[in-house]
MMTF fields as JSON, N, C-alpha, C and O atoms, coordinates in Angstrom:
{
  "mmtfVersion": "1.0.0",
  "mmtfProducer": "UNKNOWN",
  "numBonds": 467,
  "numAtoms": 468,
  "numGroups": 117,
  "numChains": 1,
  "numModels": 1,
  "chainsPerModel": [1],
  "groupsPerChain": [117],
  "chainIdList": ["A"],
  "bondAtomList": [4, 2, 8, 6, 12, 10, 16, 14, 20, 18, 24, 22, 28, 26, 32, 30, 36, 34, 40, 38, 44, 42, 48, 46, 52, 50, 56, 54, 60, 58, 64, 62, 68, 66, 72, 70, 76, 74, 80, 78, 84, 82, 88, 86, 92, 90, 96, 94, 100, 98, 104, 102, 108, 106, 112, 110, 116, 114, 120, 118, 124, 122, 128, 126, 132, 130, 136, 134, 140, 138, 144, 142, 148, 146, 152, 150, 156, 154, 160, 158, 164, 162, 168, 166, 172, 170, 176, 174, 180, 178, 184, 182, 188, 186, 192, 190, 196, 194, 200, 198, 204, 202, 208, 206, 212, 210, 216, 214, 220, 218, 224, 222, 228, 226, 232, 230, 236, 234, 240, 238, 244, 242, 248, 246, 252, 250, 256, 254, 260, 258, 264, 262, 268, 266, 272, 270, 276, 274, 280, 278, 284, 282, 288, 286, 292, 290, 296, 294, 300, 298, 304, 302, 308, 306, 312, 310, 316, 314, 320, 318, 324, 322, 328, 326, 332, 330, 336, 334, 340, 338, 344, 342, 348, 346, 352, 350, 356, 354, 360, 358, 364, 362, 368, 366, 372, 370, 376, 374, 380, 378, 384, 382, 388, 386, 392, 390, 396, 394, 400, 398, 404, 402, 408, 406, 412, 410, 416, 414, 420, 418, 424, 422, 428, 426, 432, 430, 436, 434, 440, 438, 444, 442, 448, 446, 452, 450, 456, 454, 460, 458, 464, 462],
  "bondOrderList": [1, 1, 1, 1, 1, 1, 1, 1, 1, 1, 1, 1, 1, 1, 1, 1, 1, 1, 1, 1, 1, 1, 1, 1, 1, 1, 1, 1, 1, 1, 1, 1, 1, 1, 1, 1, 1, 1, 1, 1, 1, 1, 1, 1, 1, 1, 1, 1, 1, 1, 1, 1, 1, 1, 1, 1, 1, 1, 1, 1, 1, 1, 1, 1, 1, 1, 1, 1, 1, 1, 1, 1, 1, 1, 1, 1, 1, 1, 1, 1, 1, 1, 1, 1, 1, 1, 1, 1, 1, 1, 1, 1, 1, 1, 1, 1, 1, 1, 1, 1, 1, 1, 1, 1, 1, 1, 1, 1, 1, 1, 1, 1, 1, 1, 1, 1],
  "groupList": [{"groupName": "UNK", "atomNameList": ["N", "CA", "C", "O"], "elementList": ["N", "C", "C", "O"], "formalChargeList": [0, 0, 0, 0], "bondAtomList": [1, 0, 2, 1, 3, 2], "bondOrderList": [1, 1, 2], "singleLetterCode": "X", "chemCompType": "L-PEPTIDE LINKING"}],
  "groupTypeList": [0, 0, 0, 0, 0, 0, 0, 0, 0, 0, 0, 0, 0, 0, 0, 0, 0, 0, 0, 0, 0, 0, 0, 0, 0, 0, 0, 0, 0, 0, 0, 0, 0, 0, 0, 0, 0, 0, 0, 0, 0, 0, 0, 0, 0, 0, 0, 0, 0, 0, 0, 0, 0, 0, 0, 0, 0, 0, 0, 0, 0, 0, 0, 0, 0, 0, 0, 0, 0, 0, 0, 0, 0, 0, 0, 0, 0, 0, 0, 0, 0, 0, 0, 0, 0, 0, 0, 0, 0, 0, 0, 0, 0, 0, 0, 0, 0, 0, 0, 0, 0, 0, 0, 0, 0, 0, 0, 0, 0, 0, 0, 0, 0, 0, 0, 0, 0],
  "groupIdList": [1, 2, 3, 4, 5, 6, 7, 8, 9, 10, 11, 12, 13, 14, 15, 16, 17, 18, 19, 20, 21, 22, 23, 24, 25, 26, 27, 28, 29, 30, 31, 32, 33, 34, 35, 36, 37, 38, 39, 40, 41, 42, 43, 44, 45, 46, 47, 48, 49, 50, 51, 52, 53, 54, 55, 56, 57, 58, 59, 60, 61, 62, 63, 64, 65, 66, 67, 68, 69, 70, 71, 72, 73, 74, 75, 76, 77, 78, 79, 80, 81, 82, 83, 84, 85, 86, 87, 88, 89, 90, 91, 92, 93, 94, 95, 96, 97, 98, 99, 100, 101, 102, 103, 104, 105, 106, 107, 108, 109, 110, 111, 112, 113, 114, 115, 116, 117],
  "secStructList": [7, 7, 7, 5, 7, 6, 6, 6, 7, 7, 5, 7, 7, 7, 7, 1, 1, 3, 3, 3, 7, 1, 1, 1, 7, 7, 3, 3, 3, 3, 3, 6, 6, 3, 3, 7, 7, 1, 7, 6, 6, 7, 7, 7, 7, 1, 1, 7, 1, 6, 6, 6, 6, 6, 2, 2, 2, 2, 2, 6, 6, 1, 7, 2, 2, 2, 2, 2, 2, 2, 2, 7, 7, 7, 2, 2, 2, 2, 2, 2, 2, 2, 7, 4, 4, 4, 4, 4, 4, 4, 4, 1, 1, 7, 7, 7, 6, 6, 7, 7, 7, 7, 7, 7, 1, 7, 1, 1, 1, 4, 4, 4, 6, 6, 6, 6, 7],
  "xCoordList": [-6.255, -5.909, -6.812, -7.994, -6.18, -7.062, -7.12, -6.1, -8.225, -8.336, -8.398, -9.045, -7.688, -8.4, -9.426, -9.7, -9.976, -10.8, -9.984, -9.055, -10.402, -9.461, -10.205, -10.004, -11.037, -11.527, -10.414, -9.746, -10.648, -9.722, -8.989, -8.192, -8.464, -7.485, -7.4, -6.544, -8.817, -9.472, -9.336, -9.238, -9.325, -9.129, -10.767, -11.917, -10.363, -12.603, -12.406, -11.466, -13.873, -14.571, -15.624, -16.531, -14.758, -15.644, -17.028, -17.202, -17.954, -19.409, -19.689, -18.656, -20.778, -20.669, -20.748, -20.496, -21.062, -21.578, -21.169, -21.638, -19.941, -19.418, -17.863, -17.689, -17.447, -16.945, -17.151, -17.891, -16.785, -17.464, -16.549, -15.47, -16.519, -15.261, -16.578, -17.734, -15.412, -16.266, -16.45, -17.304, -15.627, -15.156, -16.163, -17.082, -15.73, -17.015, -17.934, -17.944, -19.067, -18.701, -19.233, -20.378, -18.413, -18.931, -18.861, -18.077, -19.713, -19.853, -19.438, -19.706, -18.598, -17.711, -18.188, -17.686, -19.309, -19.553, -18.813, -17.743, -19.244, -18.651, -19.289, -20.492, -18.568, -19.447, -18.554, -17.565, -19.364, -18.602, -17.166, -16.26, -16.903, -15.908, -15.016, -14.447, -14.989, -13.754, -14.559, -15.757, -13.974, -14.425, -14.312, -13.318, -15.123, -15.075, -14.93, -15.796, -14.356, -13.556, -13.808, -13.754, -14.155, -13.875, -15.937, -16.768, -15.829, -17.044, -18.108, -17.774, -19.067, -19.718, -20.016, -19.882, -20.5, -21.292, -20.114, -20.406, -18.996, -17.59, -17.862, -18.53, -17.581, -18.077, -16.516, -16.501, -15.779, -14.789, -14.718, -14.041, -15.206, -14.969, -15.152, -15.948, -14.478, -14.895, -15.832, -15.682, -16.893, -18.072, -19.267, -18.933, -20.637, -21.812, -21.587, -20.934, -22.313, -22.369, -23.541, -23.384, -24.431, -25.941, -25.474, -25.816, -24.312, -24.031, -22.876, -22.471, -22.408, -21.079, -21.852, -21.304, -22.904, -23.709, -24.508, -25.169, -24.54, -25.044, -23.666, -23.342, -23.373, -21.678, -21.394, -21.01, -21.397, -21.651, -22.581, -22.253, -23.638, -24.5, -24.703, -25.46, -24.042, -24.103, -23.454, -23.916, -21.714, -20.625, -20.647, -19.691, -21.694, -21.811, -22.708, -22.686, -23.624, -24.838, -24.273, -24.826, -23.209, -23.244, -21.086, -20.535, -20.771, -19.451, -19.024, -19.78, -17.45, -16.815, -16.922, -17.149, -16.643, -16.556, -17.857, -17.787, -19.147, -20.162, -20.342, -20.416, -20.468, -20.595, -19.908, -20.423, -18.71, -17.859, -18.215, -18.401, -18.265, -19.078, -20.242, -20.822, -21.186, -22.539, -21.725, -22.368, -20.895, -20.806, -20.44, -20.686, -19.049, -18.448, -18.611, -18.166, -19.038, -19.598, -18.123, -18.212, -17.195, -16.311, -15.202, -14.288, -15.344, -14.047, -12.973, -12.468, -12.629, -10.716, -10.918, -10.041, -11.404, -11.603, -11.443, -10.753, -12.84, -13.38, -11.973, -11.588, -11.277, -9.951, -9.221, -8.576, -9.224, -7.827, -8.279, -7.45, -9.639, -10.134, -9.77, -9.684, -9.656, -10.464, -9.021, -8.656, -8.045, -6.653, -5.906, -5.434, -5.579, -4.957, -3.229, -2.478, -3.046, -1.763, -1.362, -0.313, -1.863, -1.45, -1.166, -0.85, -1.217, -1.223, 0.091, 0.516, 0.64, 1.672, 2.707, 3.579, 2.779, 3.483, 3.064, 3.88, 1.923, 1.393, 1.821, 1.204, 3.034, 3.512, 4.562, 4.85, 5.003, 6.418, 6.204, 6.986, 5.076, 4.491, 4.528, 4.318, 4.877, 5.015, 3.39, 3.172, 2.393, 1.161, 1.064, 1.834, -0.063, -0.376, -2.161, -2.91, -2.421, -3.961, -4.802, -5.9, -3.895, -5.095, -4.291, -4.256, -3.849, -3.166, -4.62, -5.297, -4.893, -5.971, -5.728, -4.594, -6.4, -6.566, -8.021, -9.226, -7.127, -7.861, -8.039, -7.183, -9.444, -9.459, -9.532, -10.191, -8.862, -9.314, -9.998, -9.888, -10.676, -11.36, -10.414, -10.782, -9.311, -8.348, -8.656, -7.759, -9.591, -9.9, -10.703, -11.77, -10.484, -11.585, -11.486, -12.622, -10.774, -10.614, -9.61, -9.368, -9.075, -8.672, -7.436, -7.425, -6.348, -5.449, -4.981, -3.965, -6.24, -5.661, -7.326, -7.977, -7.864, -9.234, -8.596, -9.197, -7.534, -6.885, -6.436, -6.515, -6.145, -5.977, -6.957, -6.648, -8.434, -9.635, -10.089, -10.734, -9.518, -10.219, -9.552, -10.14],
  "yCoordList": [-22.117, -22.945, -24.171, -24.055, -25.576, -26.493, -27.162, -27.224, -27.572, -28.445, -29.732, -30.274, -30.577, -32.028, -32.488, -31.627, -33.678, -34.254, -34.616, -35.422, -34.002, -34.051, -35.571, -35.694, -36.805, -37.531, -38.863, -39.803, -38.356, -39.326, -38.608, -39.448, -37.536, -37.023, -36.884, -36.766, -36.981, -36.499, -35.176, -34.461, -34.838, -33.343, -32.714, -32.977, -32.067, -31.366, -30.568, -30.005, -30.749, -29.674, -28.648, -28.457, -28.262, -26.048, -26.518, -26.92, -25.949, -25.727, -24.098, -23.533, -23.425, -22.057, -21.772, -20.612, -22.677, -22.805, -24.027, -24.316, -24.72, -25.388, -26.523, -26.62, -26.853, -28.046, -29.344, -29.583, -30.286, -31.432, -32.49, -32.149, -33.709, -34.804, -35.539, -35.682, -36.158, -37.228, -38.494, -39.353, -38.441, -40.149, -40.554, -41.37, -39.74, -39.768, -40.083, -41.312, -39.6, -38.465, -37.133, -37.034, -36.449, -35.595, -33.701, -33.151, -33.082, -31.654, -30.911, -31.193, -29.717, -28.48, -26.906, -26.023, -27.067, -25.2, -24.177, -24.007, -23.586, -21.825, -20.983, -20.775, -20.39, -19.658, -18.195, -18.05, -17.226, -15.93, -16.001, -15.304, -16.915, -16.619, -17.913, -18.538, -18.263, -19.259, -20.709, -20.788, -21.603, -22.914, -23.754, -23.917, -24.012, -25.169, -26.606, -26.884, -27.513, -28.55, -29.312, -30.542, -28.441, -29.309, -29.223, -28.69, -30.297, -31.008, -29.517, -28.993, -29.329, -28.181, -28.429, -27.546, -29.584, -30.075, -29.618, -29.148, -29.844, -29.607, -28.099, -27.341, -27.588, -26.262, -26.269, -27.449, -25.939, -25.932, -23.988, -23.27, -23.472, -22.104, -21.717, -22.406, -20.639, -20.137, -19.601, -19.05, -19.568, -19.406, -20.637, -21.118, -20.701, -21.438, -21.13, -20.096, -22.416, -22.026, -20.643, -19.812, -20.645, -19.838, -18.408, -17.589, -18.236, -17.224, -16.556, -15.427, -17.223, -17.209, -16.558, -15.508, -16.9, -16.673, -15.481, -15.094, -14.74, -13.997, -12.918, -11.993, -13.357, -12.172, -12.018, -10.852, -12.48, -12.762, -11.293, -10.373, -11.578, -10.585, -9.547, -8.621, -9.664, -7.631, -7.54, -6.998, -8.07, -7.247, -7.177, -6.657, -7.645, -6.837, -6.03, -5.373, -5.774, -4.479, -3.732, -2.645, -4.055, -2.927, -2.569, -1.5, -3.231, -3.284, -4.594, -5.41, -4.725, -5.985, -6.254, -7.251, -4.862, -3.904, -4.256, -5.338, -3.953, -4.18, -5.311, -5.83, -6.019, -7.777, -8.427, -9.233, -7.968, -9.015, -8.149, -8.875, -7.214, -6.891, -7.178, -7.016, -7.783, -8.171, -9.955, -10.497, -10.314, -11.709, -12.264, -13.419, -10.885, -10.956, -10.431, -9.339, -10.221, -10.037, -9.367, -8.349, -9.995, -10.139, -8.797, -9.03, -7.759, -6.621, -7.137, -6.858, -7.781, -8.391, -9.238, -8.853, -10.048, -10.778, -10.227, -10.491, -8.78, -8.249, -7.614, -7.832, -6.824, -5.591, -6.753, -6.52, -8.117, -8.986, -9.238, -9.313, -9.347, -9.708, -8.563, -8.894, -7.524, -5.907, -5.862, -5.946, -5.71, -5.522, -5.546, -6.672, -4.832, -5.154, -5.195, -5.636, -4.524, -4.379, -6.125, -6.217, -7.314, -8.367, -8.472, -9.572, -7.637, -7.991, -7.235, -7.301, -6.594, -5.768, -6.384, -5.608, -7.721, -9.046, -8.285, -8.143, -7.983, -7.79, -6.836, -6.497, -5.887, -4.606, -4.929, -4.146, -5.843, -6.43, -6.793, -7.173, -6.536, -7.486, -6.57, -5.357, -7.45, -6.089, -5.688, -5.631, -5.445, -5.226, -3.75, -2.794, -4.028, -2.844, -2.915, -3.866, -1.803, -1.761, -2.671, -3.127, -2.869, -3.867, -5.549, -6.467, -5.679, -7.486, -7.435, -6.66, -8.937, -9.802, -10.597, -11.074, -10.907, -12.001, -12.985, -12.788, -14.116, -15.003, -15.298, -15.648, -15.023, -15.533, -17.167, -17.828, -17.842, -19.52, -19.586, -20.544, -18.514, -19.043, -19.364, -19.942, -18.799, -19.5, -18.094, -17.251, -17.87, -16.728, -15.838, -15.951, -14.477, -13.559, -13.13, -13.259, -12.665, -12.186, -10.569, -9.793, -10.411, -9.26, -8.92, -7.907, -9.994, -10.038, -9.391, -8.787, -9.761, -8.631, -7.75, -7.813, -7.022, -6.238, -5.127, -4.451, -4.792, -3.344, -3.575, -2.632, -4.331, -4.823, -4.876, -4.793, -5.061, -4.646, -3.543, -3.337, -2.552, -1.199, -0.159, 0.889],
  "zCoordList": [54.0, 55.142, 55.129, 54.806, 55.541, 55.281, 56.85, 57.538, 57.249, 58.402, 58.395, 57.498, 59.468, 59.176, 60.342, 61.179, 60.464, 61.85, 62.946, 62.991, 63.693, 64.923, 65.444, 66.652, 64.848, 65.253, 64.26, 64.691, 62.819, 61.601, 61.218, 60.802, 60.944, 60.626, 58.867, 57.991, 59.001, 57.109, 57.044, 58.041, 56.056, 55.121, 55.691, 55.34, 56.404, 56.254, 55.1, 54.539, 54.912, 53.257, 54.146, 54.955, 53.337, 54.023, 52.722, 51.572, 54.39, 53.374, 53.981, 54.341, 54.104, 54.24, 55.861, 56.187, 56.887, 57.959, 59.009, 60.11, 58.101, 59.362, 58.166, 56.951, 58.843, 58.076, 58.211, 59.165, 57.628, 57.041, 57.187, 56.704, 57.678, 57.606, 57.032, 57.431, 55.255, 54.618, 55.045, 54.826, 55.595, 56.488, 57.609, 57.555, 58.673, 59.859, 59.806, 59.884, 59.686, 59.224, 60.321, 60.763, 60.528, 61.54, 61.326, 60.553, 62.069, 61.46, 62.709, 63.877, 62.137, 63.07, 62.574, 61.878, 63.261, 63.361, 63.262, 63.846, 62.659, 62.411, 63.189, 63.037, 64.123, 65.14, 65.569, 66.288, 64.802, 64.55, 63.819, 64.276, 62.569, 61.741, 61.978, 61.083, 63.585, 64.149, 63.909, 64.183, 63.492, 63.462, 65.002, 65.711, 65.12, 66.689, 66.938, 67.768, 66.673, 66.975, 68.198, 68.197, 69.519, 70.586, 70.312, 69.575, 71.671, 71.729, 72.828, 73.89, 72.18, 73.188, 74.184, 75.031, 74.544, 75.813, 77.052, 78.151, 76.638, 77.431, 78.343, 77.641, 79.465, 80.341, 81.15, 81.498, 81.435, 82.211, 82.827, 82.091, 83.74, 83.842, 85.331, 85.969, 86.01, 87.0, 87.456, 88.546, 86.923, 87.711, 86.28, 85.196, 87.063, 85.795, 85.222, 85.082, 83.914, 82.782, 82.504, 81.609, 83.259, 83.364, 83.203, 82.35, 84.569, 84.891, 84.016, 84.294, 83.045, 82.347, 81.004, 80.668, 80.221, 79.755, 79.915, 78.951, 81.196, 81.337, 81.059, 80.314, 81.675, 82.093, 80.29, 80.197, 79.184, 77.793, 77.158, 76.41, 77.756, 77.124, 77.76, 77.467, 78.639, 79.779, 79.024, 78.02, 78.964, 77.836, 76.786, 76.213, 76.094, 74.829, 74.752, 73.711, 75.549, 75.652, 76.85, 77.016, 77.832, 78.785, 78.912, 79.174, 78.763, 78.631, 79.225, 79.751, 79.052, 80.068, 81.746, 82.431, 82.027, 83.702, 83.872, 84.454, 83.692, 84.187, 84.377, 85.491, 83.03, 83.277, 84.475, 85.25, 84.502, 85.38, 86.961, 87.938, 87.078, 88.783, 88.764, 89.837, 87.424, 87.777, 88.682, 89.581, 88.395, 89.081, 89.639, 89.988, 90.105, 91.057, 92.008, 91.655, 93.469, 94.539, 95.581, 96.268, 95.492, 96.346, 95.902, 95.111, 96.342, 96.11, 95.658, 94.571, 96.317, 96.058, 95.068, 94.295, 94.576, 93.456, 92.227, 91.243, 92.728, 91.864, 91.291, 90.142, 92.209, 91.482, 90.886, 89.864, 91.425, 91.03, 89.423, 88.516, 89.241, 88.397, 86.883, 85.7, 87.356, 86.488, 86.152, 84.979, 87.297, 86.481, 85.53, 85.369, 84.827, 83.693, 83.51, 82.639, 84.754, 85.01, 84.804, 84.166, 85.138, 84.549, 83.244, 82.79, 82.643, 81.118, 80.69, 79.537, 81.572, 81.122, 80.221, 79.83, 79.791, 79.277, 77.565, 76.653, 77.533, 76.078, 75.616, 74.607, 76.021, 75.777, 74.758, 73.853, 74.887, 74.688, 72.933, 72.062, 72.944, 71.566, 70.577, 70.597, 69.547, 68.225, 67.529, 66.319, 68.584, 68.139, 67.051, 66.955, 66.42, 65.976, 65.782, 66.006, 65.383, 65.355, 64.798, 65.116, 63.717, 62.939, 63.455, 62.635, 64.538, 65.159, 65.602, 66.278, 64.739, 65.287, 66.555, 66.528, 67.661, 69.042, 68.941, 68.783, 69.131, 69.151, 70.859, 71.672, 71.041, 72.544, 72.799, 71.995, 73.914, 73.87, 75.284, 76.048, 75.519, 76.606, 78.255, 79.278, 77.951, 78.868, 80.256, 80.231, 81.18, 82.061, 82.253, 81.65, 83.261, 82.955, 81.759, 81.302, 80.907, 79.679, 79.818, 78.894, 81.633, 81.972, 80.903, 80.204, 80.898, 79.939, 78.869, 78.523, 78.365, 76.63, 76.618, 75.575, 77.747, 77.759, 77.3, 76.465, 77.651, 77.032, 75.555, 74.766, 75.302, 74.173, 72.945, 71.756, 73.596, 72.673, 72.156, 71.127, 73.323, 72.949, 72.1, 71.832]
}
């Protein structure tokens, strides 16, 4: 698969740790396998960045469920949040064990949480 610069629309060159536009010239991180493109400084989310960050590293040392009642305070939020019954859309899908998901950041992550495990 080849990428181009989403800045010139050059061919990037894979180095082991990010890609490369010769033109730019500008550099796109590899960060856990996925290449990153948009600009980091960028934060768009429902709760801080501080706290978003935190909610990050409970769920991977304590689970998803923990993280997200560490930050959510509010019951009704909280169940609207945990539900998965929203996701019931993902049934429909010709998944199987080994279907890869790409998350884009688009929510709590309740969506496809059944979907991880």
């Amino acid at each position: 698969m080849a990428y181009a610069c989403p800045v010139c629309k050059t061919k990037l060159e894979s180095k082991e740790s990010a890609y490369f536009c010769s033109k730019c010239p500008k550099e796109y991180p590899v960060v856990d396998n996925i290449p990153v493109f948009c600009n980091q400084e960028t934060y768009y989310g429902e709760s801080d960045q501080d706290n978003m960050k935190a909610l990050i590293t409970n769920a991977r040392t304590h689970g998803y469920e923990f993280a997200i009642a560490k930050v959510i305070k509010d019951p009704f939020v909280l169940a609207y949040v945990l539900d998965e019954k929203r996701a019931l859309w993902a049934n429909l899908l010709p998944l199987t064990d080994d279907t890869l998901f790409l998350d884009v950041g688009c929510g709590w992550g309740n969506r496809m949480a059944g979907r991880y495990r």
